[in-house]
C-alpha positions in Angstrom: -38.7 -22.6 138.1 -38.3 -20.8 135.1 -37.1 -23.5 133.2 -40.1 -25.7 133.9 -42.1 -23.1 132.7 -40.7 -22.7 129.4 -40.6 -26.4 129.0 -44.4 -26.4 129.8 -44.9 -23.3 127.4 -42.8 -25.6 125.0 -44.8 -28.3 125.1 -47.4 -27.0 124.8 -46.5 -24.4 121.4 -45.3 -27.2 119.6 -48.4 -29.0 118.6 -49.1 -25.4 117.2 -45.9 -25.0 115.7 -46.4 -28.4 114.0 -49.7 -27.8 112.8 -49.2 -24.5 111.5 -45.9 -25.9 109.7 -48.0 -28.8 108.4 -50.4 -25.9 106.8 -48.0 -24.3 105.2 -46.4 -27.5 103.6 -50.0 -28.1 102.6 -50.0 -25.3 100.6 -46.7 -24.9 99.4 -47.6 -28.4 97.8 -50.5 -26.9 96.1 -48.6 -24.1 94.8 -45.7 -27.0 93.7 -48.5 -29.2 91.9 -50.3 -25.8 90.1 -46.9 -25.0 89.0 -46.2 -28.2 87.8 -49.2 -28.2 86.1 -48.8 -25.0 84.3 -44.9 -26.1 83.6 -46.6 -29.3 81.6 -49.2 -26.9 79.6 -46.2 -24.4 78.8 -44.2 -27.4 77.8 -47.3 -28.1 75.3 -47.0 -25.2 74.0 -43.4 -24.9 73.5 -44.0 -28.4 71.7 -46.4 -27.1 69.6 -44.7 -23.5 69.1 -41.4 -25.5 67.9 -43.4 -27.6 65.8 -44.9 -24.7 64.0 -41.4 -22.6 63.8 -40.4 -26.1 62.1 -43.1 -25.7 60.0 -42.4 -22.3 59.5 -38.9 -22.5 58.6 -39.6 -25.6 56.1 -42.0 -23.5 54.0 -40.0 -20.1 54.5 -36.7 -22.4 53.1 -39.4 -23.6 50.0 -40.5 -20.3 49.5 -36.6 -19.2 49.8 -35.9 -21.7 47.4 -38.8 -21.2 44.8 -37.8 -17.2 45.2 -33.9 -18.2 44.5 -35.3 -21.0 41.1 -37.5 -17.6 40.1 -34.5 -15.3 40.6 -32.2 -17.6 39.3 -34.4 -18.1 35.8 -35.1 -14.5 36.2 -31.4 -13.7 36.2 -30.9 -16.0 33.8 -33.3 -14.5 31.0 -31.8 -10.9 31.9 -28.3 -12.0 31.0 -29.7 -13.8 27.7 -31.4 -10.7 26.8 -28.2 -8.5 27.7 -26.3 -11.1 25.7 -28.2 -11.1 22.5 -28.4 -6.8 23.1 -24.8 -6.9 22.8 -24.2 -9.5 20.4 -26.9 -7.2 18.3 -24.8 -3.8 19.4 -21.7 -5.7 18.3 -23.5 -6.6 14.9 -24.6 -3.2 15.0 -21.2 -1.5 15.1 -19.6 -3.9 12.5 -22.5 -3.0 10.3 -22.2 0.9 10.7 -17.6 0.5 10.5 -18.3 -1.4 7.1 -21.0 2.1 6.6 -18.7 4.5 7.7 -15.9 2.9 5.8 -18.0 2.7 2.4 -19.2 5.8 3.1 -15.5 7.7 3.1 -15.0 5.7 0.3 -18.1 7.1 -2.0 -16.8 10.3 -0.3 -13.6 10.1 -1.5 -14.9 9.2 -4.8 -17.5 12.3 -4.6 -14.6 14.4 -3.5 -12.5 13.1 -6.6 -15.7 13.2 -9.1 -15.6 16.3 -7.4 -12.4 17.6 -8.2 -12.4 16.0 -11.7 -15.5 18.3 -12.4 -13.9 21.3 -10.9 -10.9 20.4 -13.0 -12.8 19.9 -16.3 -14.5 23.0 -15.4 -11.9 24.9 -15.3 -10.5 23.3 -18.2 -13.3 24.2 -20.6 -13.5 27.5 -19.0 -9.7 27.7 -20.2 -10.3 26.7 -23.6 -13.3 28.7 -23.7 -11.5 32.3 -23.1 -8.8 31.0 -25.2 -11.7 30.2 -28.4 -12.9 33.8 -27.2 -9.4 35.3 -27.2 -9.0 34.1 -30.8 -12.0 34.6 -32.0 -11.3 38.3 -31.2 -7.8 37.9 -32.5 -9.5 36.5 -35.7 -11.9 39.7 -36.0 -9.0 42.3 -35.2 -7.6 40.7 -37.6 -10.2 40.7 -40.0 -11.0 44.2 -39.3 -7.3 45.4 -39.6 -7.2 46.7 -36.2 -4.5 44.9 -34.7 -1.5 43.2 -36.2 -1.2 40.4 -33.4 -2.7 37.7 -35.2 -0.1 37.7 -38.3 2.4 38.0 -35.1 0.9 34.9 -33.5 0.9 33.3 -36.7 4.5 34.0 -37.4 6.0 33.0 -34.1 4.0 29.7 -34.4 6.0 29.2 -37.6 9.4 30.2 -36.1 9.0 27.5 -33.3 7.4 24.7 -35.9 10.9 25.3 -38.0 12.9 25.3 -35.5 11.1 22.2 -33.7 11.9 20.8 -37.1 15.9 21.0 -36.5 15.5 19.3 -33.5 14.3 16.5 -35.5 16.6 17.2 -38.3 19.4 19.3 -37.8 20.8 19.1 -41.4 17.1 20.5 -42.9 19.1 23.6 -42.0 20.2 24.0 -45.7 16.9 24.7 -46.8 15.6 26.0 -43.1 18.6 28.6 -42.3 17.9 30.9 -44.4 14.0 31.5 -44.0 15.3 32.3 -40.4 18.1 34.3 -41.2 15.5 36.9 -42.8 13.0 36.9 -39.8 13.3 38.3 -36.8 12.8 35.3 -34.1 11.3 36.1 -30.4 14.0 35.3 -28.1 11.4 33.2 -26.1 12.6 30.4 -28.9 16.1 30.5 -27.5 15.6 26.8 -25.5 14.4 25.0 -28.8 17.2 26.5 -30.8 19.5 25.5 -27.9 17.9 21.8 -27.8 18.6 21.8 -31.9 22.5 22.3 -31.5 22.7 19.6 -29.2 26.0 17.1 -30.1 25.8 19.3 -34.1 29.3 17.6 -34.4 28.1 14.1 -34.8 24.7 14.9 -36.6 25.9 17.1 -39.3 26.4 15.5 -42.7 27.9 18.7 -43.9 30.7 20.6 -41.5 30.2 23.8 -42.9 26.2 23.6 -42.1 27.6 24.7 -38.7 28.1 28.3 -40.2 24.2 28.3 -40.8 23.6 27.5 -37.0 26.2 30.2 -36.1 24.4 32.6 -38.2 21.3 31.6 -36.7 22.9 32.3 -33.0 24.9 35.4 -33.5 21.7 37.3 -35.1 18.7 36.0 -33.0 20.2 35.1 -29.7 23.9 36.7 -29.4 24.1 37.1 -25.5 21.7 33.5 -24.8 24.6 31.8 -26.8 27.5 32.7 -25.9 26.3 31.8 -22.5 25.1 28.5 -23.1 27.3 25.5 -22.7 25.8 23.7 -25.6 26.5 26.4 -28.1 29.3 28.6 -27.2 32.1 25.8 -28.0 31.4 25.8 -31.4 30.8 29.4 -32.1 33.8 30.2 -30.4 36.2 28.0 -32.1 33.9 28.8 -36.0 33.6 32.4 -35.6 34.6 33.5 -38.8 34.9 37.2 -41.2 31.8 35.5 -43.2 29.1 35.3 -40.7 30.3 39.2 -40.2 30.0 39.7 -43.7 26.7 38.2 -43.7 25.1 40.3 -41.1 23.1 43.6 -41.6 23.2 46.8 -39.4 20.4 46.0 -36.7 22.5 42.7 -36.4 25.9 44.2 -35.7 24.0 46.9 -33.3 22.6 44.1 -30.8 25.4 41.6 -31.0 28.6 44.1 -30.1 26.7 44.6 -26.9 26.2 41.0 -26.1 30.1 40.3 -26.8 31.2 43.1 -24.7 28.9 41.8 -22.0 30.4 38.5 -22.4 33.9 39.8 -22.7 34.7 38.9 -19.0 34.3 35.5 -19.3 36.4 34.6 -22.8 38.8 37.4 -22.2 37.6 39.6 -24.7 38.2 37.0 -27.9 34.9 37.2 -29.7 34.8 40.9 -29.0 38.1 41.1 -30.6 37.4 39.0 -33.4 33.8 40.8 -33.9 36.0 44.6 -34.0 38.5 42.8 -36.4 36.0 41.6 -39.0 33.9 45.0 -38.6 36.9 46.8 -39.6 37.4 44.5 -43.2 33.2 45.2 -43.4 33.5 48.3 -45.9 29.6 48.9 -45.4 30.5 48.8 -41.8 33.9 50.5 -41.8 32.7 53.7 -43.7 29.0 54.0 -42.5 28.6 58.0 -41.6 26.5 56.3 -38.5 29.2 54.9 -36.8 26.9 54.9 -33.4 27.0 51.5 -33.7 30.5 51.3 -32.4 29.9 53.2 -29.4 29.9 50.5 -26.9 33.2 49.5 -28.3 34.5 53.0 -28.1 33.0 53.0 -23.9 34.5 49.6 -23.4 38.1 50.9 -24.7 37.4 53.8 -22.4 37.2 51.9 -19.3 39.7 49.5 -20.7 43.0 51.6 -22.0 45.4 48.5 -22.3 42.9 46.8 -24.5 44.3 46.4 -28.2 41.6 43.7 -29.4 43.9 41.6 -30.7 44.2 39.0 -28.9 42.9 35.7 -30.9 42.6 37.7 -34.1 44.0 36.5 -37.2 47.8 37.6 -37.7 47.1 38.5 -41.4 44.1 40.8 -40.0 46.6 42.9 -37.4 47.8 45.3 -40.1 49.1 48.9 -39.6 46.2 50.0 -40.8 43.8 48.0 -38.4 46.0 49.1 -35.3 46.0 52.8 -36.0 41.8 52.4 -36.3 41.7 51.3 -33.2 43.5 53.5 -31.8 41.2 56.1 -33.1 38.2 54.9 -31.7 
């Protein structure tokens, strides 16, 4: 009983069912065709929005491209311009190392000029004080207040004659004895020195070397008997007449000079200068015999010392040896 009523209530809810199911397919088609219409407009417009993104992108690629021609060209004129700056920098500095370098060169030369000036400066304020310093000379001279200039005058003669036997060492026949009667600074020592130079082989005349012995033993006793050049040939000339020719004052500064040299030749000048004193009459019996005093102090400190030792035999008399002895 049930069951037929259900069927009944089935039969007759269907035709609702359907209808109501036919409704809604009704409208779901509606809904299916409006979306399919607004899925074709959208597709327009996707046509169309592709089509101007197309458009977009060829003009933004020419713009792109124009932007990368105008940068490239820009670029292109910046690295010219940057290229001709440093070719012109490089021009520059080649320019100012050829300045710099002519420029320490004009400054070397204004720093020579410079010093050439200073130099003739000093030069001519040299020869000025020395025109000065004569010119004074001259008028103390004049005015016979001072005896320098004849002095000056003298010594410039001295060194002019003995220059001369340099040249011409036999010119000492008629130059010896115009210095044998001055009295010659020892400052001239190294000109006499550079005249007795090789005398052996330049003399005409051997006995001219007496004159240059003379010369040594009164003006520069101690300078020659230390010098190499001169001190062979006095030692082995040395003879009683260049004692004999000799004068007080001579005798006075040469027994000195002997005894000073004494340590180096033994004693045999000193010996040979006591020796010839003692045949010297002037010498021998001069109530001043103060000028033997050194000899009499060298003995003193030298008791075993006989001088004679390289003395002539025929000058060791009795006589001689007991004068000695007294001294």
């Amino acid at each position: 009983m049930n069951k037929i009523k259900i069927f009944i209530c089935v039969i007759f809810l269907l035709p609702m069912f359907a209808f109501a199911t036919r409704l809604e397919y009704k409208e779901l088609d509606q809904k299916v065709d409006l979306l399919t219409e607004r899925v074709f407009l959208r597709e327009g417009v996707y046509d169309k929005l592709y089509e101007e993104s197309k458009n977009i992108k060829l003009w933004s690629d020419a713009i792109l491209a124009g932007l990368l021609v105008v940068l490239g060209v820009f670029i292109e004129s910046r690295y010219k311009r940057i290229l001709s700056m440093k070719e012109a920098i490089d021009s520059a500095k080649k320019v100012m190392s050829k300045t710099s370098e002519e420029f320490k060169r004009v400054e070397g030369l204004a720093l020579a000029s410079s010093e050439s000036c200073k130099e003739s400066i000093k030069t001519a304020s040299e020869e000025r004080n020395k025109v000065e310093e004569l010119k004074k000379e001259i008028e103390d001279f004049l005015n016979d207040k001072s005896g320098e200039f004849y002095k000056r005058i003298r010594h410039e003669e001295d060194r002019s004659l003995l220059q001369r036997l340099v040249e011409e060492p036999n010119d000492i026949e008629n130059i010896g004895n115009i210095l044998l009667g001055r009295k010659i600074n020892p400052v001239l020592f190294p000109v006499f020195e550079q005249a007795c130079e090789n005398l052996g082989s330049k003399l005409e005349k051997k006995n001219s070397i007496a004159d240059y012995i003379s010369l040594a033993i009164q003006h520069f006793p101690l300078e020659s008997l230390k010098s190499g050049t001169i001190y062979p040939f006095l030692s082995s000339n040395f003879r009683q007449s260049h004692v004999n020719c000799m004068f007080l004052p001579d005798i006075k500064s040469f027994i000195p000079a002997v005894i000073e040299f004494s340590k180096e030749d033994k004693g045999l000048i000193l010996n040979k200068t006591v020796a010839y004193i003692y045949k010297v009459e002037r010498f021998k019996n001069n109530p001043d015999q103060s000028f033997l005093d050194p000899v009499k102090e060298y003995k003193a400190s030298n008791p075993s010392v006989l001088f004679e030792e390289g003395v002539e035999a025929d000058l060791l008399t009795l006589e001689y040896k007991e004068w000695v002895s007294g001294l």
